[in-house]
N, C-alpha and C positions, 0 to 999 in steps of 0.2 A: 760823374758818379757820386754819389752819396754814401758813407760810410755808416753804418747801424750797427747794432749789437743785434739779437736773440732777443725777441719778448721788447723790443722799445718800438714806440708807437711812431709809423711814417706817418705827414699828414703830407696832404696834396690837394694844389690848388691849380684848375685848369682857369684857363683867362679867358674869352672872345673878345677877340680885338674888333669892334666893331661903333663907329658913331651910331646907329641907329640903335636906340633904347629900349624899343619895343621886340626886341631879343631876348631869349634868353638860352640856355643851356644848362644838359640834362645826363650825368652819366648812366650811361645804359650797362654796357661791358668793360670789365677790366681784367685781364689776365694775365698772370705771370708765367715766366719760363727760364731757367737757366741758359736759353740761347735765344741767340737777337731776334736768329735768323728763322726760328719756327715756334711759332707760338700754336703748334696743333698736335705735339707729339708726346712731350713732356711737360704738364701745364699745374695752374693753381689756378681755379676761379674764385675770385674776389667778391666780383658782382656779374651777373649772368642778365641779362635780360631787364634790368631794374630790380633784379632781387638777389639778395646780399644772400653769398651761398660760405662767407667765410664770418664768425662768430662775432669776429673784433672788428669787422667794417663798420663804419658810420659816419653818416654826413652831416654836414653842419652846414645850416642854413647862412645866408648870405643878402644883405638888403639891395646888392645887386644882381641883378639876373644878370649878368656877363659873367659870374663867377660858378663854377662847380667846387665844391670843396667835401673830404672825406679825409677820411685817415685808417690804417689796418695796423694791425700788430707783427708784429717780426714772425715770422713762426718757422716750423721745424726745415720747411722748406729751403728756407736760405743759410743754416748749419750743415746742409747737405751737399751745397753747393757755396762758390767762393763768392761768384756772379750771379745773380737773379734781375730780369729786366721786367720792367713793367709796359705792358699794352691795353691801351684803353681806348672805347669808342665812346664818342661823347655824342650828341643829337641838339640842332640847334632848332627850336621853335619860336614862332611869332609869342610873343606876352598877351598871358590871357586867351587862346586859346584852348578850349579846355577839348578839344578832339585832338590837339597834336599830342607826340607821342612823350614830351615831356612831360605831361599832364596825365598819365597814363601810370605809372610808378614801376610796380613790378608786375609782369604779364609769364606770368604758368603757362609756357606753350603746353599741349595735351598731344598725348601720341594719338596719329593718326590708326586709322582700322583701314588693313587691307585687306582687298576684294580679292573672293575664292578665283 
């Protein structure tokens, strides 16, 4: 575990362990939860989909593509609770494709229209 205060800034760096260069990696989703074991009930979205739905997110570029890196601010969320865990989905794509979904940034799903 990691020990924070209120208001000081996590950073986070995910790694792919991988020889092959022509990788890279992409967070897409990261959500918080005061329990380990469910991340669907009581939650804090961080990054959704490639788009940062919390103020203080931000990433920071990296001159390897093996590295994802960001950081978030503490917030109210975690004075609320003793434990807060973090879940993240990360997406690995080939380098330089510009159709895979790292290349893609942030994607606005649109509510679908249902039929009478």
């Amino acid at each position: 575990p990691y020990y924070i205060d209120l208001n000081q800034n996590v950073y986070v760096q995910a790694s792919l362990h991988s020889s092959d260069q022509n990788l890279t990696v992409f967070v897409d989703t990261c959500v918080t939860s005061p329990d380990p074991h469910d991340f669907n009930t009581l939650t804090y979205d961080l990054i959704r989909n490639g788009c940062a739905r919390d103020s203080s997110y931000a990433t920071y570029s990296s001159p390897y593509g093996h590295f994802a890196r960001f950081k978030f601010n503490a917030f109210e969320f975690i004075s609320r609770h003793a434990l807060v865990y973090l879940q993240c989905e990360l997406v690995v794509c080939r380098l330089g494709d510009e159709s895979a979904r790292c290349y893609q940034g942030c994607i606005s799903r649109s509510k679908r229209e249902t039929s009478s």
